[in-house]
C-alpha positions in Angstrom: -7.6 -0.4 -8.6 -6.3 2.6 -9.8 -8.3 4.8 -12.3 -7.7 5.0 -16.2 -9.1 8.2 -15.6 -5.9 9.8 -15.2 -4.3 11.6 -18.3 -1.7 8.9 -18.0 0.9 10.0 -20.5 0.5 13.5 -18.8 1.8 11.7 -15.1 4.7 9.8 -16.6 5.9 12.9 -18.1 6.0 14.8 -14.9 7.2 11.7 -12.8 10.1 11.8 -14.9 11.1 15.3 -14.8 10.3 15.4 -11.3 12.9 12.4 -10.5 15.3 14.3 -13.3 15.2 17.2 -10.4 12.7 19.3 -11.6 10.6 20.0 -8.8 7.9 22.2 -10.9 7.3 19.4 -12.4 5.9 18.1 -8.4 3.9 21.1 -8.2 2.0 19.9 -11.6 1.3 16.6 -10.4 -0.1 16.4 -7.2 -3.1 18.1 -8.5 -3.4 15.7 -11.1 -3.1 12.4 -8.7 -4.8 13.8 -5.9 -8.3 12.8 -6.0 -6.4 9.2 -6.6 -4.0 9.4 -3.1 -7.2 10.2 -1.5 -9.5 7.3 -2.8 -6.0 5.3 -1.8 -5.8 7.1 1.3 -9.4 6.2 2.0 -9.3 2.6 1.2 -6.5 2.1 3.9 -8.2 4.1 6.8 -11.1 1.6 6.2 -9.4 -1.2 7.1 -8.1 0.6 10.3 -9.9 -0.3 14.1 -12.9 1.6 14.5 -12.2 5.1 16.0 -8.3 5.8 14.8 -7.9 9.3 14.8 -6.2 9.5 11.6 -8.2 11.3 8.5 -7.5 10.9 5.3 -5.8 14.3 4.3 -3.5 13.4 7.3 -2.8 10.3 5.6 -2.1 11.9 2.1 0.1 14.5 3.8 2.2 12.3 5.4 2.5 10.1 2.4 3.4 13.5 0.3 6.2 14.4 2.6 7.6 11.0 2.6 7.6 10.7 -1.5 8.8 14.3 -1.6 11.9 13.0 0.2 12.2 10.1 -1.8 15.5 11.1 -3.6 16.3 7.8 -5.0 13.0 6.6 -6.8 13.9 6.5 -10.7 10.1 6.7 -11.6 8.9 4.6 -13.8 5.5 5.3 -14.8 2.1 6.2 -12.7 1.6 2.9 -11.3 5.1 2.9 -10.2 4.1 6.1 -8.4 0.8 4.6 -7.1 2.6 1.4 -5.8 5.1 3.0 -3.8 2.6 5.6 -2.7 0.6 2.7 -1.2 4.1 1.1 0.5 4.5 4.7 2.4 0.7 4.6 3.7 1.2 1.1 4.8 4.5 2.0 6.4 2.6 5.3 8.3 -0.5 2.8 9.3 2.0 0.4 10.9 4.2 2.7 12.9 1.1 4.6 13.9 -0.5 1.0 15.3 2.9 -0.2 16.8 2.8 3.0 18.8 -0.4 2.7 19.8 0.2 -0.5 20.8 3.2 0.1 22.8 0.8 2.7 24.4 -1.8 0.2 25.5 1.1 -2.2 26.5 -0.3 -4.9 24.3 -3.2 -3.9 22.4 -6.0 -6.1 22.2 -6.8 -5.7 18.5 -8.5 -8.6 16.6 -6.9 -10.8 14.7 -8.1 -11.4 10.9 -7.2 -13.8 7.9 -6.0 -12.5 5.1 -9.3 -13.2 3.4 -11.2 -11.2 6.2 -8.7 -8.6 5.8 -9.5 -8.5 2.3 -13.0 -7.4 2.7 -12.7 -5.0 6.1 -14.8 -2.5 5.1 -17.6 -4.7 6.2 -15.7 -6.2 9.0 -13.6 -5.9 12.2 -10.2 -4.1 11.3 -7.4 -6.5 10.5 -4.3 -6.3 12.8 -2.3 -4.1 11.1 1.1 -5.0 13.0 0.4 -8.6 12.6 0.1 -8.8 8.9 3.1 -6.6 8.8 5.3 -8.8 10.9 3.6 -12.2 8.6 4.2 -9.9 5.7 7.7 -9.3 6.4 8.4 -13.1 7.2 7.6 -13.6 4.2 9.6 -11.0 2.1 12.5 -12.7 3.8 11.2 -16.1 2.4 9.9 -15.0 -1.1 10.3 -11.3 -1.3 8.1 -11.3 -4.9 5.3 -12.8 -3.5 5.4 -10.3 -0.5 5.3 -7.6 -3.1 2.5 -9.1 -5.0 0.7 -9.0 -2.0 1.6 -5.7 -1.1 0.8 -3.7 -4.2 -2.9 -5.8 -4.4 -3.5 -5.9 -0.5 -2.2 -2.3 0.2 -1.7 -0.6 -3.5 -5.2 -2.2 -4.6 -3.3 -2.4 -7.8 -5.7 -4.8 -10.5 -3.7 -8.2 -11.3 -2.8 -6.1 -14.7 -1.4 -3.6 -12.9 0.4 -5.4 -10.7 2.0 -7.4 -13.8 3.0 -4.2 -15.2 4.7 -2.8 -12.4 6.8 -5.9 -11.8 7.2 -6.8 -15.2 5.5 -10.0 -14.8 2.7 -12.0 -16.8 -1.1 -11.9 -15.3 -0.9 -15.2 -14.6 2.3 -15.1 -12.5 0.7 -12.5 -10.2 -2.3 -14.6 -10.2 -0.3 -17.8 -8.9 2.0 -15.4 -6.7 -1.0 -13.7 -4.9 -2.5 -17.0 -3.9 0.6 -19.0 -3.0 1.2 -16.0 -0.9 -1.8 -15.7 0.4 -2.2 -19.4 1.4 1.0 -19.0 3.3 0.4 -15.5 4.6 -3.1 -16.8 6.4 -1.1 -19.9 7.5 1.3 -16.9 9.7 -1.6 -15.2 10.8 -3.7 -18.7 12.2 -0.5 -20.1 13.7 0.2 -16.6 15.8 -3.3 -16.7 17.4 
């Protein structure tokens, strides 16, 4: 969940002058949502396989240089920023395990439920590739739930959150995330 320790109004403002072209206004926020990218940054890496060799400031980095080159993002608001922050680490974590896995010619990671997956920090690391491909079957399917799940599973954005960002009621996420997630550990069991 992201913090409401952030002076909120503060990172709007400077969203929207940085996607008005005002690239001081960059230089202002990244010291304000920081500590935040990190604690993102972090959450993600503990999902990941015992012994990656990514850290987290490598994982923030990347994720800076990809949102700096995001010339098309209208922001919205923090959260806006926060979700699509979360896409880009998602999007680093999988190309990073689909070329490890081309490495090792086939892998040998273990598979885990969305539900396992959910609590990874005290277990095995999902497969990060797997639930990208089942994630992506789905967004061809349903591409809102797929988007629910990504800004919960990935973004850890609350339910409220998430129903702010997509301009959606509570209860819709909460029906979205576990339609989705009933069909999204359906994928996973019928790949193993």
């Amino acid at each position: 969940m992201i913090s409401t320790k952030l002076p909120q109004h503060e990172v709007t403002e400077l969203l929207l002058a940085w996607g008005n072209g005002n690239k001081e206004a960059l230089d202002k926020l990244m010291p304000l949502v920081y500590a935040e990218l990190r604690k993102l940054a972090r959450q993600h890496l503990n999902k990941e396989r015992p012994g990656h060799t990514l850290q987290t400031t490598d994982l923030i980095h990347e994720t800076y240089l990809k949102l700096v080159n995001q010339s098309r993002v209208q922001w919205q608001n923090r959260t806006h920023f926060f979700g699509v922050s979360a896409q880009l680490m998602r999007r680093i974590l999988v190309d990073r395990a689909r070329r490890r896995k081309r490495a090792k010619r086939g892998g040998g990671v273990p598979m885990l439920s969305l539900d396992e997956g959910a609590t990874a920090s005290r277990k095995p690391p999902i497969d990060i590739v797997a639930f990208d491909e089942a994630l992506t079957r789905l967004a061809d399917i349903d591409p809102r739930k797929a988007q629910v799940v990504e800004l919960r599973f990935f973004g850890e954005l609350s339910v409220e959150e998430t129903a702010e960002f997509l301009k959606l009621s509570n209860i819709t996420i909460m029906r979205e995330c576990k339609m989705a997630k009933a069909w999204l550990h359906r994928a996973l069991i019928d790949e193993s």
